[in-house]
Residue, then its C-alpha position, 0 to 999 in steps of 0.5 A: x840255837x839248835x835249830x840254827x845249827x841244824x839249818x846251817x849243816x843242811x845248807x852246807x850239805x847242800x851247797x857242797x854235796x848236792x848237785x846244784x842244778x834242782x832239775x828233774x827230768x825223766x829217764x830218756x832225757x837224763x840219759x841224752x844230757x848224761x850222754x852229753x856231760x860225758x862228751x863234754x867231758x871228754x873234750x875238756x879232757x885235753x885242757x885238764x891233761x895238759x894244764x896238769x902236765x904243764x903245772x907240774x912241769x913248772x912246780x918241778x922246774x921251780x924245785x929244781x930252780x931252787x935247788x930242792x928237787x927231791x928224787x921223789x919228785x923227779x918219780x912223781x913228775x915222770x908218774x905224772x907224764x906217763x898218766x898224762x899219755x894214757x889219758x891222752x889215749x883214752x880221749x882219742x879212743x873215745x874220740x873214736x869210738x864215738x864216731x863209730x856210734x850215735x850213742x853208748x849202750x849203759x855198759x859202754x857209758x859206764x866203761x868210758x865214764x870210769x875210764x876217765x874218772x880213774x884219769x882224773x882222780x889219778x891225777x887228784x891223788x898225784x897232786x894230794x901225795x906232792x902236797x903231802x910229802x914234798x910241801x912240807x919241806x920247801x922254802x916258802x918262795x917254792x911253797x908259795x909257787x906250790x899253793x899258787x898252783x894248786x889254786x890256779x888248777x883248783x880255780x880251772x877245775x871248776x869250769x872244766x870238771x863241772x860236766x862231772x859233779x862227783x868226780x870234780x869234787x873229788x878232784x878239788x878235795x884231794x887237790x886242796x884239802x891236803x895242803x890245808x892240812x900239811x900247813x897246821x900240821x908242819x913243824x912250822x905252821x901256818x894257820x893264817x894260810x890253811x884257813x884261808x884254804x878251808x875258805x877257798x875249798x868251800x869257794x871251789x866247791x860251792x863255785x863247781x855246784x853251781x857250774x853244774x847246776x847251770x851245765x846241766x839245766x841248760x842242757x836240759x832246757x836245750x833238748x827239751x828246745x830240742x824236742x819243742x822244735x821237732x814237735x813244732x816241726x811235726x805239726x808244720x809238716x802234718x798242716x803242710x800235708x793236709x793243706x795239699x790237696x788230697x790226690x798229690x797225698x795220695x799219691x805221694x803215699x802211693x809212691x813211698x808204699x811201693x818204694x818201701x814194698x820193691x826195695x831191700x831194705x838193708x842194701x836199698x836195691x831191689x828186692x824179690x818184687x822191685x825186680x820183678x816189677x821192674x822188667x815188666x815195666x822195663x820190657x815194653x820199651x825194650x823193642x827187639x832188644x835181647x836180655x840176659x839174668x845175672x844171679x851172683x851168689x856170694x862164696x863163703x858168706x856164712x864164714x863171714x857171719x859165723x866168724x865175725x858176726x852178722x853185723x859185719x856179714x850186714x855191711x859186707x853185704x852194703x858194700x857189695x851192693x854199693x859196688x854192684x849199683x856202680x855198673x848199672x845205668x838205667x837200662x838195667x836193674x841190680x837187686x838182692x834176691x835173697x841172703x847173699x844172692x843178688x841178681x843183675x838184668x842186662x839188655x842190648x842188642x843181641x848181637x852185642x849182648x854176649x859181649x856185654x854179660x862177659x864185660x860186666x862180669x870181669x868189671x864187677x868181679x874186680x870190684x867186688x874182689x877188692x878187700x873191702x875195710x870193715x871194723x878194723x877188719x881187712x875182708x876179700x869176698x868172691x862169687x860165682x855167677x850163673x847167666x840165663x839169657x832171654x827174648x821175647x819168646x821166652x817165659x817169664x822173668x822167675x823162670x829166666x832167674x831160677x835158670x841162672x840160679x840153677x848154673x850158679x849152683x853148679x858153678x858152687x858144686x865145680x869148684x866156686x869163683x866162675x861163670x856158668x851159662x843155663x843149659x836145658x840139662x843144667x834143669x834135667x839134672x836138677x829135677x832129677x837131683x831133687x826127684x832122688x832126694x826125696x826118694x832116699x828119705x824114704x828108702x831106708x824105711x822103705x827096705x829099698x836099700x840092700x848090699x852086694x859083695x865083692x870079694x878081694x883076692x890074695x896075691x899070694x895065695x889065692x884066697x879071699x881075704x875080704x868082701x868089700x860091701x857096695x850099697x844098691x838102690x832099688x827105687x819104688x819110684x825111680x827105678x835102679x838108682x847109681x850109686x854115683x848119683x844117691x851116694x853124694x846127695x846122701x852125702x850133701x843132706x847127712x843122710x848118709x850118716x844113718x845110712x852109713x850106720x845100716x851099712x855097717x850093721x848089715x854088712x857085719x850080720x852079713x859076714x858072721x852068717x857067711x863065716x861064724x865067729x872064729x875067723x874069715x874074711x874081712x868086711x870092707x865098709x866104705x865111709x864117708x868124711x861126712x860120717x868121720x866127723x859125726x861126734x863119737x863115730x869112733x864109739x858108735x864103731x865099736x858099739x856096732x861091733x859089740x852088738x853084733x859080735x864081729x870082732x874087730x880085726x874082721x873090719x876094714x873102714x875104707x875112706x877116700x883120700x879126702x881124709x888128707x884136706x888139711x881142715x879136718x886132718x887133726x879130727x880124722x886122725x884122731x877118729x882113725x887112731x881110736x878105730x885103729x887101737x880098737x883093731x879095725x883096719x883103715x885103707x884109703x880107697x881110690x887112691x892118686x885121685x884127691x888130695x894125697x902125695x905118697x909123702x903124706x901116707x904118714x900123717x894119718x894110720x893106715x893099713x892100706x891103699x887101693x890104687x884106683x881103676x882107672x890107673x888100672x884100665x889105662x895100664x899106659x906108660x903114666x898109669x904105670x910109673x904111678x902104680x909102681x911108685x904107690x907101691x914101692x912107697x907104700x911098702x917102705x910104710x908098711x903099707x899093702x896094696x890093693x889093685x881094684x878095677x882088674x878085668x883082664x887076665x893080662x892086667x892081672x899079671x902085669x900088676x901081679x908082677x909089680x908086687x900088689x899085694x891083693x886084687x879086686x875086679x871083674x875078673x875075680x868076680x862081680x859084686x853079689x848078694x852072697x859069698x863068692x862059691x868056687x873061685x875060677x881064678x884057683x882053678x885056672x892057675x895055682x900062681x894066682 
């Protein structure tokens, strides 16, 4: 007997807990047939919604038919409606995520499959509390329509939850169970009824195992046809190769080697070789036809990537190239050079082919600049483009491509979004950009860098207030290097940061060698926004000025008015409001030449503004009413002002009698390597 018994509880353990499909498969195909379950699922999901909100629908209306609808089961019938949108807007995102993608990564699976599994169960546990709380006090002709229901879904269930084995189980216990209970324990109970549900329960569930059983061997049986027919398919193909004959093979190899070595293969275009290879093969039919390169280089691509990711950055760059091919026939090529880069090769008579480069120029940038829709994402891309033109005469395609980069490099440091076409000069100025950055690199090392001082004068009485210190450049190899030419590249490669530490060290020695401890005149240093925005500038600063024992308010930070560029406002102020507290002056050196207004000397602490020389060499009737209205605005700030660029004894004056506060220029002195001895301008007159 008790081995019968245990036989018995085995069996009902398996027929009612145990999936019933008794098939194993390894870890790929459980994961496509889980993949496929879930699918399925999700579209039953419009059948299990709707017959839900349409068998509740109906018990309520019988309820209210009857006149014993309760105020709970009006809540219920709403909770009921609003779980029915929800889920509805689960399976249409799925619906729409699944599109997007060939298959969920685990993660992804887990989240839609607990997504819907809350939706099913939610609507398990509604139908449970009707049972329990509202079947009880009904007549038998509403309790009757409730059972039928509750059977009629249960019977539904079976087939459209047999994709999810625990989840429907659940959903038929919670749908049955507590109806069979609610009828033996009600005041008056119903034995007959609850039994014959304990029957129907053990029906549905037996019914919904094998339901999955059989779902799930013949999604197996399905992909492993599936795989049969692909390997089938395979060994069709390999025996149809090899019954060809040997030379079509290899060349049919030949062909798709080179294809796969002359094309990007992100984009299908031409990459670096295809290009290449393309106009050696191209150029023999071209007769005395002209040609002209076309390097396009994509404006603020990396934002692209930093910002949304380079997945986004990857399809952006599909879309590009699809819209580039779009004006290229077979005369001419477009590949992807690089990263963002992409080059276009243009032939035609030369007669006509200015013409044509300025045609497909405008053409294409129209089309690139229209948005392009990605992920949700609306995105606008631009480019600058740099043209080299070729004939016959001229050297090899390589050379006729680095030109066109070369003007599409100049047209990024002029401003972006326009055409540039090679000039000789455009290599000069390159070689010599690249000559000077590999020469900085060693200058500091190399003790090639020294300073010189200007000294800035008061108006008032004469005296020098400050030296401002200007870095020079004495080259082992290139010679006396402006400071207009190293200053930017130093700037462009952050060497400027190091260079800008030794600048102030120096200078600071420099001062207090000239002057001792206990007053002088001021440094000016020049700084870079390069150097502003390096973490703990501020506290490098004063870490300078503790080593070499300047004090603070003998330190002027001179900066351009780029400090005002919107992007970088809230940092630099911050930086300049912790020098300020420190006690170092800031002025803002060429100023009516960047990005300020007068109106905006209050966004940021300052001490001063050096009005620019060349509002000081012109001294016209413009030049003029920008100087007075500097100063006039600059004093309502509290701000002084300093007019460099003075040569002449005139402009001296006439500045002298707009108000400036302080002077710097030639005429006072030029820049050196020591303090300034015997002034000439104290000599020649007290007024100054």
């Amino acid at each position: 007997m008790g081995q019968f018994t245990a036989r018995m509880a085995d069996t009902l353990k398996r027929l009612l807990l145990e999936p019933g499909h008794g098939t194993e498969a390894g870890p790929k195909l459980q994961k496509k047939v889980r993949a496929d379950l879930l699918d399925l699922a999700y579209r039953n999901n419009w059948a299990n919604v709707l017959v839900n909100l349409s068998a509740g629908s109906g018990l309520v209306g019988t309820l209210w038919f009857q006149s014993e609808l309760s105020f709970g089961m009006t809540v219920w019938i709403c909770v009921i409606f609003a779980t029915t949108v929800i889920r509805l807007f689960i399976g249409y995102r799925y619906h729409v995520e699944r599109r997007l993608v060939s298959a969920f990564d685990d993660a992804e699976f887990h989240r839609w499959f607990m997504r819907y599994a809350c939706g099913v169960c939610s609507g398990a546990i509604l139908w449970a509390l009707a049972s329990i709380f509202d079947l009880p006090t009904q007549s038998n002709e509403s309790r009757f329509v409730t059972l039928i229901i509750l059977a009629g879904l249960a019977g539904g269930a079976t087939g459209i939850l047999a994709p999810v084995f625990r989840v429907g189980r659940f959903y038929l216990l919670m749908l049955l169970l507590p109806a069979c209970i609610v009828l033996i324990v009600m005041p008056e109970p119903n034995y007959v009824l609850s039994g014959l549900g304990f029957i129907f329960v053990t029906v549905m569930m037996i019914t919904h195992r094998n339901n999955h059983g059989i779902l799930y061997r013949s999604l197996v049986l399905k992909h492993e046809n599936d795989s049969l027919v692909d390997d089938l398919r395979e060994k069709n193909r390999i025996t149809e190769n090899w019954n060809a004959t040997l030379e079509a093979r290899v060349a049919k190899r030949t062909r798709e080697l080179r294809n796969l070595l002359v094309r990007d293969t992100l984009t299908g275009l031409l990459n670096r070789d295809g290009i290449v290879s393309w106009f050696e093969e191209a150029r023999a039919s071209w007769g005395n036809r002209a040609y002209a390169v076309l390097f396009i280089d994509l404006d603020h691509f990396k934002q692209i990537n930093d910002g949304l990711s380079h997945a986004i950055g990857d399809l952006v760059l599909k879309e590009v190239s699809h819209r580039l091919r779009e004006y290229v026939d077979d005369r001419h090529a477009v590949g992807r050079w690089g990263g963002d880069e992409f080059i276009m090769i243009l032939t035609d008579q030369p007669e006509n082919l200015h013409q044509l480069v300025d045609q497909t120029i405008a053409e294409v940038r129209a089309a690139v600049n229209r948005p392009i829709h990605i992920a949700r994402q609306t995105l606008h891309v631009g480019f600058s483009t740099g043209v080299a033109f070729g004939m016959d005469e001229n050297p090899q395609i390589a050379e006729l491509i680095h030109w066109a980069d070369l003007a599409a490099a100049e047209v990024k440091r002029s401003g972006r979004g326009s055409v540039q076409s090679y000039d000789s000069k455009l290599l000069v100025e390159q070689e010599r950009r690249l000559a000077i950055n590999q020469a900085l690199r060693q200058a500091l090392s190399a003790n090639e860098l020294f300073l010189e001082y200007q000294p800035v004068v008061s108006a008032k009485t004469g005296d020098i207030t400050a030296y401002e210190v200007l870095l020079r450049w004495e080259s082992a190899e290139l010679g006396r290097v402006a400071p207009d030419e190293f200053i930017p590249i130093a700037e462009e490669s952050a060497l400027i940061v190091d260079i800008g530490e030794w600048v102030m060290r120096e200078a600071c020695k420099t001062i207090l060698d000239w002057s001792g401890f206990a007053g002088g005149p001021k440094i000016a240093v020049n700084v870079s926004v390069r150097q502003i925005v390096v973490p703990r500038f501020a506290r490098m600063v004063e870490n300078l000025l503790l080593e070499t024992g300047l004090p603070a308010n003998r330190l002027t930070i001179e900066v351009t008015e780029s400090i005002f560029d919107i992007r970088r406002t809230q940092l630099i102020s911050e930086v300049l409001s912790d020098l300020h507290d420190q006690g170092v002056e800031v002025h803002i050196d060429d100023f009516g030449t960047g990005y300020s207004s007068l109106s905006r000397l209050h966004q940021i602490r300052v001490d001063a503004v050096k009005i620019d020389k060349s509002f000081i060499l012109k001294m016209d009737v413009n030049s003029r009413a920008v100087i007075e209205g500097a100063i006039l605005i600059a004093h309502r700030f509290g701000l002084d002002v300093i007019a460099e660029g003075i040569e002449t004894e005139q402009q001296r004056s006439e500045l002298a009698a707009m108000g400036v506060d302080a002077y710097q220029g030639y005429f006072f002195a030029r820049p050196s390597a020591g303090p300034c001895e015997n002034p000439h301008w104290q000599q020649r007159s007290s007024a100054v």
